[in-house]
C-alpha positions as CSV (number, residue, x, y, z in Angstrom):
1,X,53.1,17.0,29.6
2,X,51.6,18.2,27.0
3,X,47.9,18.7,26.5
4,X,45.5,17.0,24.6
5,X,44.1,19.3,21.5
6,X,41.2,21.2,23.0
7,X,39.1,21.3,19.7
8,X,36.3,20.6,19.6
9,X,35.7,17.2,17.4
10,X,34.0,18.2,14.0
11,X,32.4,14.7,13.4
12,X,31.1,14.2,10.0
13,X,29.6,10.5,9.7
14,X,28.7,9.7,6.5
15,X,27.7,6.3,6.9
16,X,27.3,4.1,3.8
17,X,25.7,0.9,2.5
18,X,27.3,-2.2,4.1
19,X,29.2,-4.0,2.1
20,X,30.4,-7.8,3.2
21,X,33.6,-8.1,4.9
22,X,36.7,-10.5,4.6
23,X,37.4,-11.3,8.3
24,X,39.2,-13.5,10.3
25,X,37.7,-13.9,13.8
26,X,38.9,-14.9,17.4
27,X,36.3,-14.8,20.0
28,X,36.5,-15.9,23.8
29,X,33.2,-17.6,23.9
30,X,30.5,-14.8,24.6
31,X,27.6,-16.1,26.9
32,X,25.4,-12.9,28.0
33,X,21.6,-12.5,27.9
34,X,20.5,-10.6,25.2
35,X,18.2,-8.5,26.9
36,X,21.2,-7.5,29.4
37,X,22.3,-5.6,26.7
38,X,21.5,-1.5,26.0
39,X,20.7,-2.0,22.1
40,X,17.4,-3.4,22.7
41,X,16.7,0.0,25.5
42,X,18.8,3.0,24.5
43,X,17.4,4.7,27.0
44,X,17.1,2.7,29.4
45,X,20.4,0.9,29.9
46,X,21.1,-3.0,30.7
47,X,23.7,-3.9,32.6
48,X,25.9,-4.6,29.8
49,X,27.5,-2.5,26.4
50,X,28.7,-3.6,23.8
51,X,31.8,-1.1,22.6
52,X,33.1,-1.1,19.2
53,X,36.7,-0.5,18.8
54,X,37.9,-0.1,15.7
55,X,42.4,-0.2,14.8
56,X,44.6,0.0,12.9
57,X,48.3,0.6,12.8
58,X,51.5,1.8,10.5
59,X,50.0,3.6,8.1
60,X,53.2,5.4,7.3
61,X,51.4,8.3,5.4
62,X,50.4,5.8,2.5
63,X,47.3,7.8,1.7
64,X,47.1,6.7,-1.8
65,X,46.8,2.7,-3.0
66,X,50.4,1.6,-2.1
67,X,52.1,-0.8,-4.9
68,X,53.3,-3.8,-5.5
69,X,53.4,-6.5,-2.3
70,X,52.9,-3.5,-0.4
71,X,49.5,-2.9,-1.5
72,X,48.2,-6.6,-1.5
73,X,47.4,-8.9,1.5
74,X,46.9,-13.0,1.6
75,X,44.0,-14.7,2.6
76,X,43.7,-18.4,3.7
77,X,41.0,-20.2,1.8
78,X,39.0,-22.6,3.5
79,X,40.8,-25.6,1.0
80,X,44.2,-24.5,2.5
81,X,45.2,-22.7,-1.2
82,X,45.9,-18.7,-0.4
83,X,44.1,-16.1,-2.2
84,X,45.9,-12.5,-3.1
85,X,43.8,-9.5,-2.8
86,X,44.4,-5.4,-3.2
87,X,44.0,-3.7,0.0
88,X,45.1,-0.5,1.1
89,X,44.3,3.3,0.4
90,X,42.9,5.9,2.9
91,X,40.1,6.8,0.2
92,X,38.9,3.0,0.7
93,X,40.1,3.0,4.5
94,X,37.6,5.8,5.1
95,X,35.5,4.2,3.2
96,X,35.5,0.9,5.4
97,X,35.7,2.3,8.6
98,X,32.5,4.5,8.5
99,X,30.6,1.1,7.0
100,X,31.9,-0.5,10.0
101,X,30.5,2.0,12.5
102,X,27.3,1.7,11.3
103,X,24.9,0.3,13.9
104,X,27.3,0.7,16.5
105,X,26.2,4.0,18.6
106,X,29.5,3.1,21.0
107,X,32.7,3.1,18.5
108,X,35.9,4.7,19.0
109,X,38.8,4.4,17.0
110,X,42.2,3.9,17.6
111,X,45.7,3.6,16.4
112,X,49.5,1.5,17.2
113,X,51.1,4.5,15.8
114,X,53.5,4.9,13.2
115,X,50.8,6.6,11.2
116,X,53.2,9.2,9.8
117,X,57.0,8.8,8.9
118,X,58.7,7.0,6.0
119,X,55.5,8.0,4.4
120,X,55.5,8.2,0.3
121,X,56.0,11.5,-1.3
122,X,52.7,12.8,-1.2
123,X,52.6,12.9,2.2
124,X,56.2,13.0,3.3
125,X,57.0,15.9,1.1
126,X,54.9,18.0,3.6
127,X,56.2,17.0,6.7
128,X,52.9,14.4,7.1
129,X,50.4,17.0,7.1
130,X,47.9,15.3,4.6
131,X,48.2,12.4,6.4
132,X,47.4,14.1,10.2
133,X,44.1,16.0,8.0
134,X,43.5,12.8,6.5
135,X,43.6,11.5,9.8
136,X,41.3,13.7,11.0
137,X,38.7,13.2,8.8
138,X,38.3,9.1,9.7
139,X,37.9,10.7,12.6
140,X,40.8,8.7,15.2
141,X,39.8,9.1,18.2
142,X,43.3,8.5,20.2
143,X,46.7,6.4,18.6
144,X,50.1,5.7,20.5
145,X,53.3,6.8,19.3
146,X,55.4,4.9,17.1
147,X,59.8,5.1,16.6
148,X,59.0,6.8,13.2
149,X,57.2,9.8,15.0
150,X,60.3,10.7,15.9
151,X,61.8,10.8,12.9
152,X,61.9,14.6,12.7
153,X,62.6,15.0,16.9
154,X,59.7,15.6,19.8
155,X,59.2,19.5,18.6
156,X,58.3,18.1,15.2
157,X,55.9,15.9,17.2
158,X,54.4,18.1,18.8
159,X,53.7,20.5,15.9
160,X,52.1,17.7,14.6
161,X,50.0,17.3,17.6
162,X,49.2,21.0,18.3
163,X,49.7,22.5,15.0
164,X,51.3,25.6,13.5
165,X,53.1,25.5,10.3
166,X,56.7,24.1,10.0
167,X,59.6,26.0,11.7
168,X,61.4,25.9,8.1
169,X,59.5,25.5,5.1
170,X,56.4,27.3,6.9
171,X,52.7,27.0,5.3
172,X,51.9,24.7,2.3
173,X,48.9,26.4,1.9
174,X,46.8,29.7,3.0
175,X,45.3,27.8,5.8
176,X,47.4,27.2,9.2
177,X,48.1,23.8,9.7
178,X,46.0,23.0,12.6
179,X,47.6,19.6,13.7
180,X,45.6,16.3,15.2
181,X,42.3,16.6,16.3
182,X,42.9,13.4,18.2
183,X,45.8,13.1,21.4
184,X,49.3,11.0,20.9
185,X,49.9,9.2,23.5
186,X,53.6,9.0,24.9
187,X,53.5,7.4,28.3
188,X,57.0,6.1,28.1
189,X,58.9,8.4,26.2
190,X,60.2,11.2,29.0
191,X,61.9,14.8,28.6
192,X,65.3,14.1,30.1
193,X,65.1,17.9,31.4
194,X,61.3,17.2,33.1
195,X,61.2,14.0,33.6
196,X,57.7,14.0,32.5
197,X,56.1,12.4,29.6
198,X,56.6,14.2,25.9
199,X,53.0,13.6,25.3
200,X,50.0,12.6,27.4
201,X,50.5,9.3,28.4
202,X,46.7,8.1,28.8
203,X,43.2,9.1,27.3
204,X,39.7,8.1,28.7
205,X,36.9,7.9,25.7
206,X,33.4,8.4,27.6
207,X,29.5,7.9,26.5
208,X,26.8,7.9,28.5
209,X,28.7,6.7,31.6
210,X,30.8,4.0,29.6
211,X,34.9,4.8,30.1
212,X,37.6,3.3,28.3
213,X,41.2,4.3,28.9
214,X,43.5,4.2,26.7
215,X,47.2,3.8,27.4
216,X,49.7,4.7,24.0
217,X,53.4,3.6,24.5
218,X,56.3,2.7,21.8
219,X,59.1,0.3,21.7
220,X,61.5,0.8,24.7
221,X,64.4,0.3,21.7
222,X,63.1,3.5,19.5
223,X,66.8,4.8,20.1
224,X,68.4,2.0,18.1
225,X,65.7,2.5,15.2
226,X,65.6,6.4,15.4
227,X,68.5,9.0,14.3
228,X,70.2,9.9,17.1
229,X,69.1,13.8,16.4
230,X,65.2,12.6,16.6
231,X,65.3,11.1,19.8
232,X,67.8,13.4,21.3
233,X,66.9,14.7,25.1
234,X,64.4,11.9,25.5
235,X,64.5,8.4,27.2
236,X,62.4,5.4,26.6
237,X,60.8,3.3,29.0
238,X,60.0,0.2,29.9
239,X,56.7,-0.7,27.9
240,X,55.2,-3.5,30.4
241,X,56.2,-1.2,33.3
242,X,54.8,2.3,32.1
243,X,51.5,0.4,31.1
244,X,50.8,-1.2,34.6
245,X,52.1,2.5,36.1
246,X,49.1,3.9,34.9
247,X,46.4,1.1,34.6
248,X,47.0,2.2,38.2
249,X,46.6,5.9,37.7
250,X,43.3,5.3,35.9
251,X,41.7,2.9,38.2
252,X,42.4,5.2,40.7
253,X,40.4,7.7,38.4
254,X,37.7,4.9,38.6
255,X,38.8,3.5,35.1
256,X,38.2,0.3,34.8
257,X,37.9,-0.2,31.2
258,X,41.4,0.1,29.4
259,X,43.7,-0.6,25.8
260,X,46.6,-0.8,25.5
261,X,48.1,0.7,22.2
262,X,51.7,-0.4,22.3
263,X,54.3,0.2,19.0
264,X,56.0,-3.2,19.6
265,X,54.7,-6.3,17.9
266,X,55.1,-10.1,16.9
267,X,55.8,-12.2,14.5
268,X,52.6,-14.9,13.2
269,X,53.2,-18.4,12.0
270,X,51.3,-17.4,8.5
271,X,52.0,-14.9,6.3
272,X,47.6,-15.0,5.7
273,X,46.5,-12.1,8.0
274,X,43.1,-14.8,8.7
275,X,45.0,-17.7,9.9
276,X,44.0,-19.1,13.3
277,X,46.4,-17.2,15.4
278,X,44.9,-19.4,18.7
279,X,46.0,-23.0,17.1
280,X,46.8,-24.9,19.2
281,X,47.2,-23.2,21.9
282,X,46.3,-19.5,23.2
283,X,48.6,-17.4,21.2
284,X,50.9,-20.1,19.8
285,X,51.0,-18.5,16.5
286,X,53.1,-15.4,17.4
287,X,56.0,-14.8,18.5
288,X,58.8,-11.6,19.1
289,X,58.6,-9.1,21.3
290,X,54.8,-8.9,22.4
291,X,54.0,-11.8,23.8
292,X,56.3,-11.2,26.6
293,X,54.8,-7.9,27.1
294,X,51.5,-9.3,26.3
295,X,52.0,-11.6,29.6
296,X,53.1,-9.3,31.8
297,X,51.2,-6.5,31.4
298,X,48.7,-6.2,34.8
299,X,45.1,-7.8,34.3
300,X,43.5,-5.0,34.2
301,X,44.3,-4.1,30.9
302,X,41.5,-5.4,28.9
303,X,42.9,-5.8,25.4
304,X,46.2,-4.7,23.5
305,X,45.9,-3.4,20.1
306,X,49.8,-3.7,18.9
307,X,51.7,-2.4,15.7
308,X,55.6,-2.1,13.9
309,X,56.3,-5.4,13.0
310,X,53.9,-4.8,10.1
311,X,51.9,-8.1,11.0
312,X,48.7,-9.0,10.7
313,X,47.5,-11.5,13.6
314,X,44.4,-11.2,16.0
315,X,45.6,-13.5,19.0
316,X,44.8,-14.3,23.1
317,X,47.8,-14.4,24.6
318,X,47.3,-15.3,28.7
319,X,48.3,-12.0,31.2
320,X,49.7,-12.5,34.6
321,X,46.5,-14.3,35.9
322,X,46.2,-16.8,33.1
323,X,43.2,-15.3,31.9
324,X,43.1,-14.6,27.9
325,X,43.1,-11.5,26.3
326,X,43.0,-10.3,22.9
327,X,46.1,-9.4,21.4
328,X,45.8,-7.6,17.5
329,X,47.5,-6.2,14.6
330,X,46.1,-4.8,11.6
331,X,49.6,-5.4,9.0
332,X,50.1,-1.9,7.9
333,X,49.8,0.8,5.1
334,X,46.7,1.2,5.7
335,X,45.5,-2.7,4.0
336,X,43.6,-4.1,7.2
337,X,41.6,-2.2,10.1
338,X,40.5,-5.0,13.2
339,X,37.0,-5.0,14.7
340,X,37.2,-5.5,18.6
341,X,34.2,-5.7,20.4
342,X,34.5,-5.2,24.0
343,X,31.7,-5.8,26.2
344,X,31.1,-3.1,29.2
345,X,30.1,-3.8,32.5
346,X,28.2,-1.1,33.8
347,X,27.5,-2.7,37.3
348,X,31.5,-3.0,37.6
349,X,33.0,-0.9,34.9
350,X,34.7,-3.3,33.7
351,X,35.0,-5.5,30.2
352,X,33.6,-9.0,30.5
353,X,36.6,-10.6,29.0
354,X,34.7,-14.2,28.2
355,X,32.8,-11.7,26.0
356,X,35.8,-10.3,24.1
357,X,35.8,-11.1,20.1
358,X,37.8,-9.7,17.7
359,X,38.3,-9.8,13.3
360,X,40.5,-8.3,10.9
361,X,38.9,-6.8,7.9
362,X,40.7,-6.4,4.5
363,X,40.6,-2.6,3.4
364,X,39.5,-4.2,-0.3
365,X,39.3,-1.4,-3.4
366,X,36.2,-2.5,-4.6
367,X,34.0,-0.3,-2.3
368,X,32.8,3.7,-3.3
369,X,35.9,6.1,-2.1
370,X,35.3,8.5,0.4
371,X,34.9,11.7,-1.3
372,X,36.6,14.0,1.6
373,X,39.5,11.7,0.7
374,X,39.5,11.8,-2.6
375,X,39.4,16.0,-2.4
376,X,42.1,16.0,0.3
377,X,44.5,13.8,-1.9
378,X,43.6,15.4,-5.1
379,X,44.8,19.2,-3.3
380,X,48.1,17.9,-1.9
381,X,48.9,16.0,-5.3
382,X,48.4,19.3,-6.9
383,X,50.9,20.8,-4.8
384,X,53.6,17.7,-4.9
385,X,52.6,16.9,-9.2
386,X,55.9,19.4,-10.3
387,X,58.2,17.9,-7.9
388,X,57.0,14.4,-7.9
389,X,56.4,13.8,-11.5
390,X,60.0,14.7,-12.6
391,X,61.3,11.2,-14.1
392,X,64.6,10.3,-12.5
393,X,65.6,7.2,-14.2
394,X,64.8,4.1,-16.5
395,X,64.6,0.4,-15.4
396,X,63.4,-2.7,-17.7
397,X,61.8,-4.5,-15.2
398,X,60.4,-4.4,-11.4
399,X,62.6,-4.1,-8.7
400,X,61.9,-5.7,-5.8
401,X,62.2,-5.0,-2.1
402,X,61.8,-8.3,-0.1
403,X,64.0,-11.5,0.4
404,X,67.4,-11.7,2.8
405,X,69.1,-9.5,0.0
406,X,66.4,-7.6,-2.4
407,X,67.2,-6.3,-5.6
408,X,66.4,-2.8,-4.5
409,X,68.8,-3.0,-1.7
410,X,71.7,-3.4,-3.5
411,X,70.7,-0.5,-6.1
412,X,70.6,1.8,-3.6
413,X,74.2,0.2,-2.2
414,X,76.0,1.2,-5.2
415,X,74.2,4.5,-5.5
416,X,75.7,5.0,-2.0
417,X,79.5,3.4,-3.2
418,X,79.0,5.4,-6.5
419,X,78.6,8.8,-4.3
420,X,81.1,7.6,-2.1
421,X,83.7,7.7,-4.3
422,X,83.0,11.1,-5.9
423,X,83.6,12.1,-2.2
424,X,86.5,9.6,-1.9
425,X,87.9,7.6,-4.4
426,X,89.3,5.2,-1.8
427,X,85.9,4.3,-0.9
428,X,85.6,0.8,-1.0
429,X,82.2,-0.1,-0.5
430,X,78.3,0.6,1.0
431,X,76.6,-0.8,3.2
432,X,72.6,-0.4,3.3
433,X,70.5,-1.3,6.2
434,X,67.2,-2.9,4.7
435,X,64.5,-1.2,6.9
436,X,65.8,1.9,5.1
437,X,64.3,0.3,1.9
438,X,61.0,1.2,2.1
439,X,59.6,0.1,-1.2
440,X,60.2,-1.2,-4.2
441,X,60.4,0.4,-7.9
442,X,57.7,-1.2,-10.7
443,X,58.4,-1.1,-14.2
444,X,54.4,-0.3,-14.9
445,X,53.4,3.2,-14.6
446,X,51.5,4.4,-11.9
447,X,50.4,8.2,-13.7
448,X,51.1,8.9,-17.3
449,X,54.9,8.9,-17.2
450,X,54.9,5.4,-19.0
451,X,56.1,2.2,-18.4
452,X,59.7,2.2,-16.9
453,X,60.1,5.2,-16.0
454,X,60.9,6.4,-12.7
455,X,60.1,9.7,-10.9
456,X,60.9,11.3,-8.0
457,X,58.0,10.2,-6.3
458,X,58.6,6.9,-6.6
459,X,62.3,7.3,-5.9
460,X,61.2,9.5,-2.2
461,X,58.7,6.1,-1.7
462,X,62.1,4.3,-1.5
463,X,64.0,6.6,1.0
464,X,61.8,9.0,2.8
465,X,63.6,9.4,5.7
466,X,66.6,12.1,4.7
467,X,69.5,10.6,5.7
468,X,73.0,12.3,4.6
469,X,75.7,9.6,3.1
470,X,78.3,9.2,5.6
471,X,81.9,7.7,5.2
472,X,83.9,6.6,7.6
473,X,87.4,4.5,8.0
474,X,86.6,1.0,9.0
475,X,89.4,-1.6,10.0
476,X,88.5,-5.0,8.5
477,X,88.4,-6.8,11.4
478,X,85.5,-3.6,12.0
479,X,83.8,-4.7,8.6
480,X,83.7,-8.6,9.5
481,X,82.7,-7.8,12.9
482,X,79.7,-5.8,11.7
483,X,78.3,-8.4,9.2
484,X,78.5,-10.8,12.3
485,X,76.3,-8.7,14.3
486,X,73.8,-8.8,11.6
487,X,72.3,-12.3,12.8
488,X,73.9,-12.3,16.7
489,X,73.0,-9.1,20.1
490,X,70.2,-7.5,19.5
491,X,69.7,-8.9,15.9
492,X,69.6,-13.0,16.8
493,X,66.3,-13.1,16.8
494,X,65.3,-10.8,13.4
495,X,68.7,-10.7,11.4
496,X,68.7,-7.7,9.9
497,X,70.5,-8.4,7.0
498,X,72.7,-5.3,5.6
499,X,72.7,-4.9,1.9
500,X,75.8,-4.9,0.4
501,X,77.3,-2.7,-3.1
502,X,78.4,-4.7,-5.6
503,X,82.1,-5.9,-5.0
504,X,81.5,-7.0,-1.4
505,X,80.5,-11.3,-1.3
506,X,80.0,-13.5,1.4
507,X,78.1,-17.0,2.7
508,X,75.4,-17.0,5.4
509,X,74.7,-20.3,6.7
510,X,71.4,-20.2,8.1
511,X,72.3,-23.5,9.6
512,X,74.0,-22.4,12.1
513,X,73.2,-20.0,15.2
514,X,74.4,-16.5,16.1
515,X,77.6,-14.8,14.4
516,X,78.6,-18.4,13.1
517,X,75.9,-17.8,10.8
518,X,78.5,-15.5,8.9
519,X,80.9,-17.8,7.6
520,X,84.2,-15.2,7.8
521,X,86.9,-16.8,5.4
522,X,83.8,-16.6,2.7
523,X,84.0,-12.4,3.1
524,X,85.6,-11.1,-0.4
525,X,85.6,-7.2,-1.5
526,X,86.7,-7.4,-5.1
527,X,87.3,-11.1,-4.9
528,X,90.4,-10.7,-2.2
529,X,89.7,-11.5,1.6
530,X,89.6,-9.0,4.0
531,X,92.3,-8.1,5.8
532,X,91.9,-7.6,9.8
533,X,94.0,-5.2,9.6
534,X,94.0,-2.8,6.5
535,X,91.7,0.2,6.8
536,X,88.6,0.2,4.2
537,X,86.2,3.5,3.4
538,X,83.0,2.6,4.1
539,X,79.6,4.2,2.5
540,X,76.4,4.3,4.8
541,X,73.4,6.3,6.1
542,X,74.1,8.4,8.9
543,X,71.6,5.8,11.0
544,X,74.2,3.2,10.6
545,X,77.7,5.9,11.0
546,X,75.6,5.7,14.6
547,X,75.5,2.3,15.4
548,X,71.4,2.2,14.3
549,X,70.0,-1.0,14.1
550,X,71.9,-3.4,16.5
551,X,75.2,-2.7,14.9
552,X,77.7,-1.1,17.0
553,X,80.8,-1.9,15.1
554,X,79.5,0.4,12.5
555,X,79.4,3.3,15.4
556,X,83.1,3.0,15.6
557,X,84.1,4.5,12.4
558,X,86.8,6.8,12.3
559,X,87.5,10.2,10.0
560,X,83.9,11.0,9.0
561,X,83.0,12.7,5.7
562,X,79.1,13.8,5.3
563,X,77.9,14.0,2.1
564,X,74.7,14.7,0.6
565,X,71.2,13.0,1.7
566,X,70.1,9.2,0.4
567,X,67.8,9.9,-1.9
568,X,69.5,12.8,-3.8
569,X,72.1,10.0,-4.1
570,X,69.9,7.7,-6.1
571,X,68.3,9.9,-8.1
572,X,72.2,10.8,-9.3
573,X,72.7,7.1,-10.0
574,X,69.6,6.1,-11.5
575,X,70.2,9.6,-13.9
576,X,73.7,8.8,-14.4
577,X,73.4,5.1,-15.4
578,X,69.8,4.4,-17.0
579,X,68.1,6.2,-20.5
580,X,65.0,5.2,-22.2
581,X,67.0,3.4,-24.6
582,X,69.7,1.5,-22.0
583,X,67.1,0.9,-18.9
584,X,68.6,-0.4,-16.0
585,X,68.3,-3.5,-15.4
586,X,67.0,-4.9,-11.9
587,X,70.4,-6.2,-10.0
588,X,70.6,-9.9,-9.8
589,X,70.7,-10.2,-5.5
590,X,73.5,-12.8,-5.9
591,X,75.9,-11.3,-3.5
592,X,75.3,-13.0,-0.3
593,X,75.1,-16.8,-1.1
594,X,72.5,-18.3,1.5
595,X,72.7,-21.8,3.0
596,X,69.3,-23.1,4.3
């Protein structure tokens, strides 16, 4: 196991003016005497404490304002009409948090991990170390792991926990990198050689007698969401197991206080991150993954603070007992941070869970940037400006990211098909899988490259994550098998929906359930069906050529060709088929015809 950084914590408070908050809030009913409680004698302490906890969860390295719907949140108004608002942006993040800590001697913040990984240029170009400084200085005092710390493998991870500067592009700068000043937390991710956590699997914050433990784990299915090469020697646990495991450990440490931070999430009933996650029932607005873990996680975990789904939902959810407890996510990119305040028992140790109450806060721009941030950003910008400010392409309007089959999908498709067939000319099509689309492109500038134009920067926002572009032989029974397991196994629940190159046409009948869903005799590359048994070259990130994302079929492809990585791909295409005077134009995202 590794250890937890043994720096000492350089904390810099510089609290400002409070400004009003947007907030949702669920609270359990709190019915405690004032005068029980230590703010009215600091130094003589009540019986009970309030603790501030402060979260927040897939950041994803977007230090600066992210674009687009990425970079906005919605907010229910009281007449039932939704409001739009900018949020995001670690200047304004810092900005919010240290406003939020004032008044509150017992804070301590913490994470759901995926803070770093598919992370925009600025920080991704770097291997994440502005975000882990940036990191530092909002001062996160613990954060699980999430499947996109292990992008780069476990030794990446634990450079980025210990510091040291990178095994192959070495220092950015003439300072060492000196890694997090606060622990990961890896309780169920093992070394298959040890057996033993990667990371420390639990951390206890302490103040003046008050303990919290905090337990980090990810997703058991980080494998099928992680290249094979990052998560290679390592197993992943059962989340609801590995969390009772050591609510055990730390009880017996006489820990009675703990959090869960666990990378797995749900799914709410509003796409408003204040909608009343609690109506009608205890956590009927949520569904997926969580709420099973959320109910069977042992009741002496206190509260879960939750991430990867990118949601935004502050819920009670019953554990084992029946008794509520808070379950929250804070969306991600850095737009929301939730308020949790836990109320300590000192006569017991415990938190008094009729006292729990919890809000999410919008990260809004229209508060003073935190000048450390500001400095920190403006240093690694200089650094990334030559690389990042190269224009790569011209398109005539935005393109778009979101919906069953996005515009921006099926761009990067045929960059994929167009590569494929200067490797192969009998390639016959691309397949993309959409959580490699990690943003969209807008036709507004964001620096002074002017309107349309597209730089590398933008282009590495798109497709951080390196992937090479793999072909492989495919039979065509294959091919229609793996556009049924889009929407059936593992991807039922969530279809993920695969985006196809131009050329390849089908009908999903959202109708229907499971692989019906994919109606076969609609499947037409080129306008012909496909034939079961003819062989078709197939374009695709190495994630899929593994079977990634629920979609085994794809793992079964035969005479592999590896060519160059994803993004250098795109920036070819968008080159090769856009000028200031011809833009391209956004595709139309008319190839899968959808049934409702």
């Amino acid at each position: 196991m590794s250890p937890v950084p043994r720096r000492v914590r350089r904390r810099t408070y510089a609290f400002l003016a409070s400004a009003a908050g947007l907030a949702t809030a669920a609270a359990l009913a709190t019915a405690l005497p004032a005068d029980a409680r230590e703010e009215h004698h600091p130094h003589h302490p009540g019986r009970y404490q309030d603790v501030q906890l402060l979260s927040f969860n897939d950041l994803h390295g977007n230090l600066e304002p992210p674009s687009g719907s990425s970079g906005r949140v919605s907010e229910l108004q009281p007449d039932g009409t939704t409001k739009t608002i900018d949020a995001g942006g670690v200047e304004y993040l810092a900005t919010h948090l240290r406003q939020a800590r004032e008044g509150h001697p017992y804070s301590v913040t913490a994470a759901g991990g995926d803070l770093i990984g598919a992370s925009p240029l600025l920080s991704g170009l770097f291997h994440d170390e502005p975000t882990v400084e940036a990191l530092n200085k909002l001062d996160l005092d613990v954060t699980s792991v999430g499947n996109h710390e292990f992008d780069e493998g476990a030794r990446e991870l634990a450079r980025i926990q210990n510091g040291g500067c990178h095994p192959k592009d070495g220092c950015y700068t003439d300072q060492e990198f000196e890694g997090a000043d606060f622990p990961y937390l890896a309780a169920n991710v093992q070394d298959d050689k040890t057996g033993k956590p990667v990371l420390s699997p639990y951390w206890v914050w302490e103040k003046n007698g008050v303990k919290i433990g905090f337990i980090g784990v990810t997703l058991e299915g980080t494998p099928g969401v992680v290249s094979a090469e990052g998560v290679k020697g390592l197993s992943f646990k059962d989340e609801t197991e590995t969390i009772n495991k050591y609510a055990k450990v730390l009880q017996r440490q006489g820990v009675q206080s703990i959090v869960a931070l666990i990378h797995e999430g749900g799914y709410p009933a509003s796409g408003s991150y204040n909608y009343d996650c609690d109506s009608p029932g205890a956590g009927d607005g949520i569904s997926g993954p969580i709420v099973d873990i959320a109910k069977n996680v042992t009741p002496a975990v206190d509260a879960l603070v939750t991430g990867h789904t990118h949601q935004a939902y502050v819920c009670t959810v019953p554990d084992p007992s029946g008794r509520p407890r808070m379950v929250t996510s804070a969306s991600s990119f850095g737009r929301l941070y939730t308020d949790t305040t836990l109320t300590y028992d000192r006569r017991t140790g415990d938190i008094v869970r009729t006292a729990v109450n919890s809000a999410n806060h919008v990260v809004t721009r229209d508060v003073p940037k935190a000048r450390d941030i500001t400095d920190l950003i403006g240093k690694w910008n200089t650094l990334a400006a030559p690389i990042g400010n190269r224009p790569i392409g011209y398109i005539s309007g935005d393109i778009g990211n979101t919906g069953t089959e996005s515009p921006m999908g099926d761009l990067v498709a045929d960059a994929q098909l167009a590569h494929g067939r200067e490797l192969d000319p009998r390639t016959s099509l691309a397949l993309m899988n959409p959580g490699g689309v990690r943003a969209g492109l807008t036709y507004a500038a964001k620096g002074a490259e002017g309107d349309g134009v597209v730089t590398y920067a933008e282009g590495f926002t798109v497709q951080p994550f390196a992937n090479t572009v793999n072909l492989v032989d495919l039979t065509g029974a294959q091919l229609v098998q793996a556009l049924k397991e889009q929407v059936s196994g593992p991807n039922e629940a969530s279809p993920r929906i695969l985006q196809p190159s131009a050329g390849l046409t089908y009908t999903l009948d959202l109708t229907k359930s499971g692989a019906d869903r994919v109606v076969t005799d609609s499947i037409r590359l080129d306008g012909a069906p496909i034939d079961p048994a003819a062989t078709y070259r197939v374009a695709m990130n190495a994630f899929l050529a593994g079977g990634g994302d629920g979609f085994p079929s794809l793992g079964q492809g035969k005479n592999p060709l590896v060519g160059t990585d994803d993004l250098a791909a795109l920036v070819k295409y968008l080159t090769a088929n856009s000028t200031p005077a011809s833009p391209l134009a956004p595709p139309a995202a008319n190839r899968i015809t959808i049934i409702k």
